[in-house]
N, C-alpha and C positions, 0 to 999 in steps of 0.2 A: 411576541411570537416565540423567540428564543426558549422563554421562560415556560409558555406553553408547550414544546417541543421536550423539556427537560422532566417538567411534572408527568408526561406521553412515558418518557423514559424510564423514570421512576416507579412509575405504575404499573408497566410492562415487566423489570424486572423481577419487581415485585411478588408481581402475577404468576411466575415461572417458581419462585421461592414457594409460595402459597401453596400452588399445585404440589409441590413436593411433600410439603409438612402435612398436606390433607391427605395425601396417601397413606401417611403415616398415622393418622386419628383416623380414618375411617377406617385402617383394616385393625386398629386397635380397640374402636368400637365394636365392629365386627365381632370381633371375639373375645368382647365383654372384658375388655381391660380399661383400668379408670384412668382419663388422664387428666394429669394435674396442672399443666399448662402447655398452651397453645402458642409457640413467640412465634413473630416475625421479627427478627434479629435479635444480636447477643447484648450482653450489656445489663446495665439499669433501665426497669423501665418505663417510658416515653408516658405510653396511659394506656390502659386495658381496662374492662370490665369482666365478671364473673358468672358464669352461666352455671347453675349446679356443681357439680364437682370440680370443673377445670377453667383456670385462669386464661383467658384471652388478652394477650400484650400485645404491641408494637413497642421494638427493646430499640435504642439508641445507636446501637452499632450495624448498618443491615445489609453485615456480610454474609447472610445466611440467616436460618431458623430453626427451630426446633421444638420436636414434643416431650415433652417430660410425663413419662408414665410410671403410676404406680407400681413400686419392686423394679424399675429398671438399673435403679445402684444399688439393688443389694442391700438395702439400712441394715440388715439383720430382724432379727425377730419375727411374728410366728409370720405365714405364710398366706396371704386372706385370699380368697376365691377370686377377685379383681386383679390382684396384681399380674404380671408381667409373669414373675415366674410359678407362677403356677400355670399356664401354658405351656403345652406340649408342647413337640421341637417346629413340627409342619406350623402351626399355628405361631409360632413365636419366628418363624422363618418369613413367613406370609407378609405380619407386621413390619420385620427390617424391611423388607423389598418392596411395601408399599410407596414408599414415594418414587423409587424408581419406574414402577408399572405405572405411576400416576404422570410419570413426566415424560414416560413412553404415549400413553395413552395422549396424554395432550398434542405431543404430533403429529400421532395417527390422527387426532379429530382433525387440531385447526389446518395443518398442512393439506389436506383435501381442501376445506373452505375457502383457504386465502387462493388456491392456485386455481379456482373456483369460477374465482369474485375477478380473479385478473391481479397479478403480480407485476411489478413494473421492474425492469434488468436493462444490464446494457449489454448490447447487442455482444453475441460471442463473434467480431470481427476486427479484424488484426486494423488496428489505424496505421503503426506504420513497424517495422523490425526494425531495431535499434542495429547501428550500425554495427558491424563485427561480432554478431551477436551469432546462436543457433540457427536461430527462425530468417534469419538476410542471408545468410548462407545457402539457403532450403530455398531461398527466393522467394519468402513467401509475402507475399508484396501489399501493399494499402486494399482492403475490401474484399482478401480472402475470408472467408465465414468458415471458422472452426465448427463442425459438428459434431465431433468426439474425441476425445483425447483418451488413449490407450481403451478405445472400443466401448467408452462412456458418454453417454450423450452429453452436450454442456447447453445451457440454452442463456447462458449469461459468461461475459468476461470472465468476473470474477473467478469461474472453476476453471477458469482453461489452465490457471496461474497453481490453480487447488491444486487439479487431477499432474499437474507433472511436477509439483512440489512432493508430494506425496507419492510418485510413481518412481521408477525404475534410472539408477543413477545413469547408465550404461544408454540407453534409449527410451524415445519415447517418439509414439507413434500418434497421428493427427489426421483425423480423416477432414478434408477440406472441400470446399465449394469455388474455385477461381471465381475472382470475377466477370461476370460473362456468360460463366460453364452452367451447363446444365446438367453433367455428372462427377460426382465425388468421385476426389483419387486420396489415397495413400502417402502422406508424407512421411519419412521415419529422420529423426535427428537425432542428436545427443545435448539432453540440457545441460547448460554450464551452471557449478554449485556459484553463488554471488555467494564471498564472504562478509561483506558490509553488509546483507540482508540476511545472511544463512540460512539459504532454502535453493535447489536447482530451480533454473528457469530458462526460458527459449527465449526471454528477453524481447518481449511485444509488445505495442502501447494499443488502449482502446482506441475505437473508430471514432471519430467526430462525425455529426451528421450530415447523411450524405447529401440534403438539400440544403449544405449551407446556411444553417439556421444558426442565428446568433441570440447567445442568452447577454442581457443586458441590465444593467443595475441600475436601478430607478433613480438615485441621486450621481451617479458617475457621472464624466463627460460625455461621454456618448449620447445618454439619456439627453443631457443638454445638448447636445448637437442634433439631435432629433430622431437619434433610435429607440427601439424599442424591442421588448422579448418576440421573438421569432420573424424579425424580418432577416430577410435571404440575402446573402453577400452573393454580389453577381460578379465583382470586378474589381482588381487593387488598382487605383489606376497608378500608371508607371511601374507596377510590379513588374515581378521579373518573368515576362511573357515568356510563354512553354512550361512554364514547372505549375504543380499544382496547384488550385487557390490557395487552400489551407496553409500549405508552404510557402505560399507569396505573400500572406497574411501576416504567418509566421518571422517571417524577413521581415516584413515591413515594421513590425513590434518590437523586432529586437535591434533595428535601428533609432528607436526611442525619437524620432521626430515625426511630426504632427502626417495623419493618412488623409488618402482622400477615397471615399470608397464608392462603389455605385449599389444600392441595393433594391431590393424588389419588396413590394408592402402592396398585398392587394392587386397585384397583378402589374402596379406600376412601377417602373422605374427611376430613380433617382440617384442625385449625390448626392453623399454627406460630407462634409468636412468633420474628422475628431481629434483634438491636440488634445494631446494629454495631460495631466496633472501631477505635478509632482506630492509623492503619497510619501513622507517619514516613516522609516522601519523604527517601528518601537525600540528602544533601548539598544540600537546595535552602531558601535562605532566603527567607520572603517576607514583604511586608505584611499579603497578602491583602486586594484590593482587585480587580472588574472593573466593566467599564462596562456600563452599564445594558442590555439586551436590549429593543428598544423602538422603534427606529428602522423605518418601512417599509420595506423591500428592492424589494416586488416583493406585483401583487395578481396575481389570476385574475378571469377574470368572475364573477361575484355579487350576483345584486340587492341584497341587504341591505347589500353592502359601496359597492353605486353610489347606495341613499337614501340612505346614511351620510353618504357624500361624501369618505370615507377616500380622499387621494394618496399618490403614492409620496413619498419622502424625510418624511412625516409623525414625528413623534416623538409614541410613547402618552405622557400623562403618567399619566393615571389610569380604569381605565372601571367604575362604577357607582361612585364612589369609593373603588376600590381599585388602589393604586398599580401600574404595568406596569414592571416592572424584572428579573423574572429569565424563564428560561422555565418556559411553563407556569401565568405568571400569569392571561394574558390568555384562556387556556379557561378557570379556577377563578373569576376575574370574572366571566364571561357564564352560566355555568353556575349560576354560582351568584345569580344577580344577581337583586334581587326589583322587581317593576312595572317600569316603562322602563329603558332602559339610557342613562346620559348618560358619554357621551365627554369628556375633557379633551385636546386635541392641541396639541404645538407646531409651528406651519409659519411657515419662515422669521421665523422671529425673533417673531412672534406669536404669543399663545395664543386659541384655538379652542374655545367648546364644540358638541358634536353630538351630537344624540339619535336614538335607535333606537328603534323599537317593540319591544315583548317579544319573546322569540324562546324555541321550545321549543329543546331538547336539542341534535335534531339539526340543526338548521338553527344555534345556535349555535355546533355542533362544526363543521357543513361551513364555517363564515365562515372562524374559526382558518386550517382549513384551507389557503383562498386567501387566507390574509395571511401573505404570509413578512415573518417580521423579521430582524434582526440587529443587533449591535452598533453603539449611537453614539459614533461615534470624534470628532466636534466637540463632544462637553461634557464638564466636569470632572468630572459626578455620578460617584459613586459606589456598586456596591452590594459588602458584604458579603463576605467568607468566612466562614461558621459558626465560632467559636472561634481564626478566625486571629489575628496580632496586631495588626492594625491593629483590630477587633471589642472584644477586648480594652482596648487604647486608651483605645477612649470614642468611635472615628468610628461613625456612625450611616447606614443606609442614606437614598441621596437626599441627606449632607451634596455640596457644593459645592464643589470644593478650588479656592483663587485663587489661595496662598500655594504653596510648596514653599522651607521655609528661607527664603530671601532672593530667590528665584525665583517671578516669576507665569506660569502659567500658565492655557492657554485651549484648549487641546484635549486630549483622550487621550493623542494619543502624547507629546507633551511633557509631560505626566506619567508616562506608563510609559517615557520613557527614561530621568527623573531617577533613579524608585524603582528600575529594574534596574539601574542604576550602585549605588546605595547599599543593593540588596540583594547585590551580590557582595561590595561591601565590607565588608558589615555597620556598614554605618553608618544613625545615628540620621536622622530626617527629620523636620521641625517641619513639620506641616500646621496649614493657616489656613484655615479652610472659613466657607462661610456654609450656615445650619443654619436651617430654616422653626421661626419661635416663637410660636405663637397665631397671627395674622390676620397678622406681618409674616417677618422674620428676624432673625439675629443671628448675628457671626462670632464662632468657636471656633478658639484655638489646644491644639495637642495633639501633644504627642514622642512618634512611634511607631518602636519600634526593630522591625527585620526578626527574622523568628525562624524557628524550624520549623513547618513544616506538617502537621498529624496529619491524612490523609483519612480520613474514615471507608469503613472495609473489611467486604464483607457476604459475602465469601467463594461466594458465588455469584453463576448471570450467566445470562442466556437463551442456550440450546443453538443452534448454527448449524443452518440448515436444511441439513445436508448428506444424501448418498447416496451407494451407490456403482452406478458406471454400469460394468457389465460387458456385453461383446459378446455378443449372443444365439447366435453361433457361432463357429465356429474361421474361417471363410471372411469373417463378417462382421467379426472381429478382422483379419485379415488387410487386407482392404478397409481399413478404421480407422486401423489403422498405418500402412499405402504413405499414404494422405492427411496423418496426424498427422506423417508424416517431412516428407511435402513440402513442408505450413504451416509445420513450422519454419525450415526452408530459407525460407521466401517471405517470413515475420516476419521475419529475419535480416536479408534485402534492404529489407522497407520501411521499416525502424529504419534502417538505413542514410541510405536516401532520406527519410525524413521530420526527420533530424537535418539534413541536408545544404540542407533546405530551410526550416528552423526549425520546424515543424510539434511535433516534439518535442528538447526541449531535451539537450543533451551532458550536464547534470547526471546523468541517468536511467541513463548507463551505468553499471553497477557490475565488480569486480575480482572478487579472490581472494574479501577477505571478504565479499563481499554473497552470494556463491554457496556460501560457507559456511553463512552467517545463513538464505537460501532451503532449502537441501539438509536445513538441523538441523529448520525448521521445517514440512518437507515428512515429513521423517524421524518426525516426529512423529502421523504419520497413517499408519505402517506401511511395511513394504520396497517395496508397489507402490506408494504413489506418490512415495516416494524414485526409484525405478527409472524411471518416468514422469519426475519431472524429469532425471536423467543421460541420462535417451535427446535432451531437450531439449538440453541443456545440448553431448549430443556432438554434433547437428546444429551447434549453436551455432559449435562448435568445428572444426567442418567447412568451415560457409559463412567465419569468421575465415582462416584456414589455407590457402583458396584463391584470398582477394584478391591480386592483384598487386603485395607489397608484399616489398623483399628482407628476406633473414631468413628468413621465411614461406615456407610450401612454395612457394606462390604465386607470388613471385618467383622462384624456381629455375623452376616452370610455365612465369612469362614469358617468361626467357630461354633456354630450351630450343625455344620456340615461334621466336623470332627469329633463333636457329640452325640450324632447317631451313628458314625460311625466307631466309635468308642462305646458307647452306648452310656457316657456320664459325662457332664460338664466338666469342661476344661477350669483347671484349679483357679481360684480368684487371684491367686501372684500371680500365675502366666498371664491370666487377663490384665491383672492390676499396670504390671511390667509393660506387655501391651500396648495398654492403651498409653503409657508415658509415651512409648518410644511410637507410636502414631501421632498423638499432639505434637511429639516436636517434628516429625515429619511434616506436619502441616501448617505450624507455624513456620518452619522453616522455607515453604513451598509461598504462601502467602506472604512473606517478607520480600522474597527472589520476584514473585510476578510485580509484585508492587513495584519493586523497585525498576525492574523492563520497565513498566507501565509512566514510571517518572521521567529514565532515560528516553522512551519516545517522546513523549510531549516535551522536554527539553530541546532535543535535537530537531523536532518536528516545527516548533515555533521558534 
């Protein structure tokens, strides 16, 4: 299937190439110029046959294609009534800008038909605002339904992330649906630029399916435990009563010991049992060791969080005396917590206690809520990986590392740079911790070698909220389309402009492979929205092909434009010159996306 999904791929982009270089023979046709070959890609080539005049190939390399017409380089000598230059400037302008009209043309057709036939999208609904983020601050909460972003309709995820990557650094504005509501109101935020991604963003994750539906892997344990794709999670049992499924789900997964679930299949209900498997990460050695999850990020308003007294940059150490180190702790602590709740915190460099009055369920779940934590990256603590090697060991969660070998260290990343040097080498590391011992401490030395990682794998996962959004007619398809053309066209230009302005960073562009990786993973959701992305993908290839850059059709545009305006061709050195310094622009450009295109799949796998 894989392999069938890849040739889907291949033929798709293909397809989009094709369309371009036939714009270019047919308007060359058109007006009786001969052309001498037909490639789908560069190189040597692969195998072609010869129809009359012009060579039909498939060339080796199929980063592109191209027509070769009669008098298009100029050989010299006399002038024959088929070539290129003997065409007037209208007519020889016509010819450049056919493949662009031709890859225009193809998303005015197929973008009506696919959006037609019924497109499949996930759902434009916020799953959940990332804690400390934009969108958590705005409150905008699990199962809000975005329905425009800066006054653009969005009818899928995907552009909500588009329209304010590409929108307004300063603000961005959200028309929303609460859950519940039955009228749209007006959110306005300001997205924050992510460095590590370079692009603004409100920082939202998609919705998972609201009925609960579990997507399930045919040979996983679950399978074996006797699930199956779309039965309904009704119950974790022993989760953590009051908080969401999803999030009790959530919890119970990243506690890495066997679930017990209750589900729904045909109307009836059942348990399952599913322990999990431990699944080897390919080629990755580790300790297994992170830093504590603990730190304040960021509150929201909360009375209970303002008698507390909880500030930002706080570190939990423990609350009801139960330690705050991974996530998910600090709801199992309140929730579970019996008569007062006392707090243990460190702020700057002191420790803190503060007490709370009891708190029911909810008002304990809504605290959680407005307390985003994250990662403390200025202590050495330590928590855990389940069975990793460092667990193994003998290190203990909350040990202290001072030590590394003959190295002290004092913050996180000066530990996690030593350990990722000497987990690619596979080399041993002598940890010297200090370890809490009855009322004081005591330091522990201990030789932890790097090893494999076994996750545990559950072979299922929460169903995306998707749908598919098809035009309720041929006329409103049509409508749909002329707009979905001319957004990509418009996305084109503000990527453009928003790179040029740093807004979003040049890493973001991708090559061959990325639009590979996108087309296998669209492909995967069926021919329509494969076909949805190549009608993007030929705008794409549209709005590239008519910048003013030699090589590019574009550039031949320019200086056609400068030659009636002049009223003589621009000299062959200015061309000649040119087109050098266009090749190396685009070699240059093709090197750069390649190599994005290597650092994500690197970092990605």
């Amino acid at each position: 299937m894989d392999a069938l999904r890849w040739i889907q791929v291949a033929v798709g982009i293909g397809l989009v190439i094709f369309v371009h270089e036939l714009g270019h023979f047919l308007a060359a046709r058109w007006c009786k110029v001969r052309v001498d070959c037909f490639s789908l890609g560069f190189g040597p080539r692969i195998f072609g046959w010869r129809r009359g005049a012009t060579l039909y190939q498939i060339a080796a390399v199929p980063l592109g294609g191209y027509v070769k017409m009669a008098g298009e380089e100029n050989e010299g000598g006399p002038v024959q009534p088929d070539d290129l230059r003997a065409k007037s400037v209208g007519q020889r302008f016509f010819i450049f800008s056919g493949g662009v009209l031709m890859n225009v043309l193809f998303g005015l057709i197929v973008f009506p038909i696919v959006l037609f036939l019924g497109v499949p999208f996930s759902s434009p609904t916020i799953g959940e605002a990332l804690p400390g983020g934009p969108a958590w601050h705005a409150r905008l909460g699990p199962g809000t339904r975005v329905l425009a972003v800066n006054d653009e309709p969005v009818i899928s995820f995907m552009f909500i992330g588009n329209e304010v990557a590409l929108g307004d650094r300063d603000e961005v504005k959200l028309t929303v649906l609460d859950p519940g509501a039955t009228t749209p109101r007006d959110v306005r935020l300001e997205p924050r630029y992510l460095e590590k991604e370079g692009f603004l963003s409100i920082e939202v994750a998609p919705a998972k399916d609201p009925a609960h539906a579990l997507e399930v892997d045919a040979d996983g344990p679950a399978a074996k435990a006797g699930l199956v794709d779309g039965d309904r999670l009704v119950a974790v049992v022993d989760g953590l009563e009051g908080a969401p499924l999803w999030r009790q789900l959530e919890l119970g997964l990243l506690a890495g010991a066997p679930l017990l679930l209750e589900v729904e299949r045909d109307g009836a209900v059942r348990k399952v049992a599913v322990e999990p498997e431990p699944l080897a990460v390919e080629g990755a050695r580790v300790f297994g060791i992170t830093a504590p999850k603990n730190r304040v990020l960021d509150l929201r308003t909360n009375s209970d969080l303002a008698d507390l007294g909880i500030a930002k940059d706080d570190r939990l150490v423990s609350v009801g005396g139960v330690p705050i180190r991974r996530e998910g702790d600090l709801e199992r602590a309140l929730v579970e917590a019996d008569g007062g709740t006392h707090w243990v915190v460190r702020r700057q460099g002191r420790t803190l206690a503060l007490d709370l009055a009891p708190l029911d369920r909810s008002r304990a779940l809504a605290l959680c809520d407005d307390l985003a934590l994250d990662y403390d990256k200025e202590t050495t603590e330590v928590v855990l990986t389940l069975g990793a090697p460092a667990a193994k060991a003998g290190l203990k969660d909350g040990d202290r590392v001072v030590r590394l070998d003959d190295v002290g260290v004092e913050t996180w990343n000066a530990l996690l740079e030593i350990t990722k040097d000497a987990s690619k080498r596979g080399a041993n590391v002598r940890f010297t911790v200090e370890r809490a011992a009855g009322a004081g401490t005591e330091f522990v030395t201990l030789d932890v070698a790097p090893g494999a990682y076994e996750a545990p794998y559950w072979g299922f996962a929460p169903a995306p909220d998707n749908y598919v959004y098809r035009a309720p007619s041929l006329a409103a398809a049509l409508e749909t389309g002329m707009k979905s053309s001319w957004q990509s066209l418009v996305d084109a230009w503000r990527t453009l402009t928003r790179i040029a302005r740093g807004d979003v960073s040049s890493k973001n562009i991708g090559g061959i492979i990325m639009i590979g990786q996108v087309s296998y993973s669209f492909s995967s959701e069926g021919l329509a929205k494969l076909f949805f992305f190549l009608c993007m993908l030929s705008m794409n290839l549209a709005f590239l092909n008519v910048l003013p850059i030699p090589v590019l059709d574009g550039g031949h545009l320019f200086f056609l434009l400068v030659e009636r305006i002049k009223g003589s061709p621009v000299s062959e050195r200015v061309q000649g010159y040119s087109q050098i310094v266009g090749l190396v622009l685009i070699v240059s450009l093709m090197i750069y996306v390649t190599y994005n295109d290597l650092m994500r799949w690197v970092f990605d796998t």
